[in-house]
N, C-alpha and C positions, 0 to 999 in steps of 0.2 A: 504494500500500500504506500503511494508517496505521501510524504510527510508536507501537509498543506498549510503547512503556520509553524516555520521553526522558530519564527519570534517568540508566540504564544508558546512553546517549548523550552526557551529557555528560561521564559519566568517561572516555568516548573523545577528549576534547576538542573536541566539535562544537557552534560556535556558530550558522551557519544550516544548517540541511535542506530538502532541495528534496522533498518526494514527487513519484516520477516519473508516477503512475500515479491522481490522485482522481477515483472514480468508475468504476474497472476494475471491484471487486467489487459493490459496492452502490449505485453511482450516489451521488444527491446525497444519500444518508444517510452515504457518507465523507465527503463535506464539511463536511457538519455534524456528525458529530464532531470532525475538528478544530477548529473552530472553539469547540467545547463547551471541547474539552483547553487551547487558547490560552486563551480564558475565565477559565476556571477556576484554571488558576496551576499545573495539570499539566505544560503544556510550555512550559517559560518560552524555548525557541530561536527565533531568527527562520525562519520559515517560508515557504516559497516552492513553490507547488502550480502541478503540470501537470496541466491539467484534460485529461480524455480527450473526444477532439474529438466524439463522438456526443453528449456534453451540451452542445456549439453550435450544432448542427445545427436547422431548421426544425423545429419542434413540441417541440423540448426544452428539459430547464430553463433554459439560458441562450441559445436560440433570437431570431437578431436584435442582442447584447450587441454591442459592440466591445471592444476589449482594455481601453480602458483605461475605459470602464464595468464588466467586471467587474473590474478590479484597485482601482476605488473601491468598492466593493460590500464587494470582502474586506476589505479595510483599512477600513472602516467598520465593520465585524461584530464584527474583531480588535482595535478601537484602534491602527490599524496596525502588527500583530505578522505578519500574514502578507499574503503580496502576489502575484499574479500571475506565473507563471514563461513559461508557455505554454501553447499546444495540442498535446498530446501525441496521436500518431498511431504503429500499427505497421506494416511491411510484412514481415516475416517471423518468423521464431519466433526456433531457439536451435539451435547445430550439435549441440546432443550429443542433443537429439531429433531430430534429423534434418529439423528443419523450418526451419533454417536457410537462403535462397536463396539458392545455389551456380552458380558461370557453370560448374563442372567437377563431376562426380560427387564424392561422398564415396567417401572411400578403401575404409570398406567394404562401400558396395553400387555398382557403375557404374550401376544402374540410377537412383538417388535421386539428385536435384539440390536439396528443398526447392522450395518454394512462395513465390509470390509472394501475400501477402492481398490487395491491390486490384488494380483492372485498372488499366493506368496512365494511362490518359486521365482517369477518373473519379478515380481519386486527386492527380493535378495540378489537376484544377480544383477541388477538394474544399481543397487548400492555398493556390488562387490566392485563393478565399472566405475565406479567416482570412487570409492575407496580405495582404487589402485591408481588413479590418476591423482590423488594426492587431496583430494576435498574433504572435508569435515563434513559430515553429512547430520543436519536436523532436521528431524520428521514430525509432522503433527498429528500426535497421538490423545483425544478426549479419554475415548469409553476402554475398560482394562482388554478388553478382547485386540481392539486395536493396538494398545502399549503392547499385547504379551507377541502380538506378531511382529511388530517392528523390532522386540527384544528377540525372536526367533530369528530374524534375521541377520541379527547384527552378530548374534552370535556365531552365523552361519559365514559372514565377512571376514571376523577374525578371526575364525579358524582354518578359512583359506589363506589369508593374506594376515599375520598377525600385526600389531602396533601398539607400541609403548605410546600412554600419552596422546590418542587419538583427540579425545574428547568428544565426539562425537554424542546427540543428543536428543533428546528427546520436547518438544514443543508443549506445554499444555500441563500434559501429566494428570489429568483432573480425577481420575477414578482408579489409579494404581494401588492395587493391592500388595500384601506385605512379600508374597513372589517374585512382583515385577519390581519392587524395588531392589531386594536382593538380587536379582537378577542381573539391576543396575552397576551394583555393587561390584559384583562377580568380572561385568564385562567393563567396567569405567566408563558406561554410559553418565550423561552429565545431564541436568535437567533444569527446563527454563518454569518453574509455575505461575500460571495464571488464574494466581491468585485474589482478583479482583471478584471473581466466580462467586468466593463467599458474601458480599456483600449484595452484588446484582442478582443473582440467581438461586441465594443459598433459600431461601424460603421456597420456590417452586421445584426446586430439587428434592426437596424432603416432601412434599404436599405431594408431586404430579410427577416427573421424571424417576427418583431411586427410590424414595419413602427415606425414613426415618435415618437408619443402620446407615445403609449407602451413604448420601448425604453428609453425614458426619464424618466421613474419611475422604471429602474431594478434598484433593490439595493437601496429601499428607505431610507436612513440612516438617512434623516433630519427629517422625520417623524415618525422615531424609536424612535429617543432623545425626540422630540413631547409627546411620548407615555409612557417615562421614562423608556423605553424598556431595559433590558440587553442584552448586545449580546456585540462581534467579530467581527474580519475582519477574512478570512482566504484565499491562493493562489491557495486551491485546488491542491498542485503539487501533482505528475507533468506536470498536466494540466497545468498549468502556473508556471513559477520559482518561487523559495522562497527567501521573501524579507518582514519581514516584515515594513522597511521605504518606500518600494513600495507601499505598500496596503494603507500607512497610508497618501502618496502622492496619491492615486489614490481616499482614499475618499474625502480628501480636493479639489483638481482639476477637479476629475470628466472629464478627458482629454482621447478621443480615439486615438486609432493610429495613426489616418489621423491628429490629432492635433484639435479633434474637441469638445467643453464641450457639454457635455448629460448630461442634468437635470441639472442645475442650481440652481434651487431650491432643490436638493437632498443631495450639498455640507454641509460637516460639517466642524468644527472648528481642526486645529491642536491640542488644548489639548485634546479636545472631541475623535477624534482619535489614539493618543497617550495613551487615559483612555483603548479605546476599545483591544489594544493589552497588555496594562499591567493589570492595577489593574481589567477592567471589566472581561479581560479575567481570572484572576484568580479567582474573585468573581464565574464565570461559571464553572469554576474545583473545588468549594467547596473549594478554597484554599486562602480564602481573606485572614487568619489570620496567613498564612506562607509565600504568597508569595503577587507580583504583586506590593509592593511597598518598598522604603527601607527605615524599621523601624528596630527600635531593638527590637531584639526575633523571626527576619523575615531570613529565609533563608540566604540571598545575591545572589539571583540571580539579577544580570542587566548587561548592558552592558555601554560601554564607548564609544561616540560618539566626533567626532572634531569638531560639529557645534553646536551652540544651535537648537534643532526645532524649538522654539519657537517665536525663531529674527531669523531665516534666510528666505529668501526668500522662498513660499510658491512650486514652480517650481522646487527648488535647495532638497525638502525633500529624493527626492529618492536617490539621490546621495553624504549626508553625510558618510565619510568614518568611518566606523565603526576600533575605534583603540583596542577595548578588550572586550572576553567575559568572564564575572566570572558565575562562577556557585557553588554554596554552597559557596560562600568565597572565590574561588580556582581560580583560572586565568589560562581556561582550551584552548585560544585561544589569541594572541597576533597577531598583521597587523604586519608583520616585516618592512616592506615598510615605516611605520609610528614609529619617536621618541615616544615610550610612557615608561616613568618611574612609577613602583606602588612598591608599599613595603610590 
């Protein structure tokens, strides 16, 4: 999805964005708009695109590439502003359309379990081809029947082609059972959650989509850290708005619409969450030793917040005013609203 307001993004504090998706809608005309937008001085964030794997494939634009010929392609286009993320692939839809892959019926039809989009022979060797061409491959996996195929596969990758260190991932994660996270485990699959799910969704997931049980374990995040799991929160926009102190309030509170907590036992810690959008997240871009914390020899990407997260109220996270964003050292976003002096 191209990112239509990185202004309005950076007063969210967001220094890189990943697009999960260039080339869902329009093929290699979303590419090249971003590319136009970096350019141009429109989106001055560090960018990092997952290409959708049909534009790798035999007879398509990047037909034959290896990973890291198109990641010099981008960052030659960009002046190295934007960089190669992955090959992005899906195997299922989304539990509230019902096309989420489910190993159990949905609560409100027995009949409906969701669909799997590839068969899975063709889809493992479809990943073993960008696996051996050097891509990091993230897959978008909602309902566990989906997770437990794309975890069949990957295992299926590594045991043809092994790799230290792949990272390779998983998108979503929403209904992963305590299997497919071991499984995680096992293979060094790394996981992005979309997390926002409990807030927007968590009421008709428990009512109409899983019932009660299910419900309470989308988004297992306590049992990731359990697993020493790497992974993300992400908002899916614009599926849900972009915020990352929202995500990071919705995995500590775990609160739905109606004001209700789902999964309890699934909450995690404010720094544990604070790790997942900085340092984890940058560990998952290959970029622990540029970015994600601030050291010296490290970028400067962060932002300036008015509250501590870590002493204010747990309730109070989503709504700290964010007073500045810097990005390379550069202070490319000021709250005018708010006194802030920097030098």
């Amino acid at each position: 999805m191209l990112i239509a307001d990185p202004h309005g993004i950076k007063s969210q504090g967001i220094t890189t964005c990943t697009d999960a998706g260039v080339g869902l809608d329009r093929g290699i005309e979303e590419l090249n708009a971003h590319i136009a937008a970096i350019n141009s001085g429109k989106n001055p964030m560090n960018m990092r695109l997952m290409i959708l794997h049909h534009l790798l494939r035999e007879g398509s634009a990047f037909s034959g590439y290896t990973a890291d010929q198109l990641d010099l392609e981008l960052k030659r286009r960009t002046k190295n502003r934007a960089s190669l993320d992955s090959a992005k692939l899906f195997q299922d839809g989304s539990i509230q359309g019902l096309t989420g892959a489910l190993r159990k019926p949905y609560h409100c039809d027995e009949s409906v379990y969701g669909e799997l989009l590839h068969d899975q022979n063709k889809f493992a060797e479809e990943m073993l081809d960008l696996h051996k061409r050097g891509f990091r491959i993230a897959i978008h996996g909602n309902g566990d029947r989906a997770i437990g195929s794309i975890l069949e596969a990957f295992d299926y990758v590594l045991s043809k082609s092994p790799m230290e260190d792949h990272r390779h991932r998983i998108e979503h994660v929403q209904t992963a059972g305590s299997e497919d996270l071991d499984a995680m485990q096992r293979l060094g699959v790394a996981a992005s959650f979309f997390i926002n799910h409990v807030y927007y969704w968590g009421d008709r997931h428990r009512r109409i989509f899983l019932g009660e049980k299910r419900a309470a374990r989308i988004n297992p995040l306590a049992d990731a850290v359990d697993r020493n799991l790497l992974f993300t929160l992400h908002s899916d926009c614009p599926i849900t708005p972009i915020s990352p102190l929202f995500s990071i309030w919705a995995a500590v509170n775990r609160i739905t619409l109606e004001g209700e907590v789902l999964g309890d036992d699934q909450k995690i810690d404010v720094l544990e969450a604070l790790k997942a959008m900085t340092s984890y997240g940058a560990a998952l871009n290959f970029e622990e030793d540029s970015a994600g914390t601030i050291e010296k020899g490290k970028r400067g990407d962060f932002v300036v917040l008015e509250a501590d997260p870590l002493t204010c109220p747990a309730m109070e996270l989503k709504d700290i005013p964010i007073l500045a964003t810097i990005i390379s050292g550069k202070v490319v976003w000021e709250n005018t609203e708010k006194a802030y002096i920097h030098s």
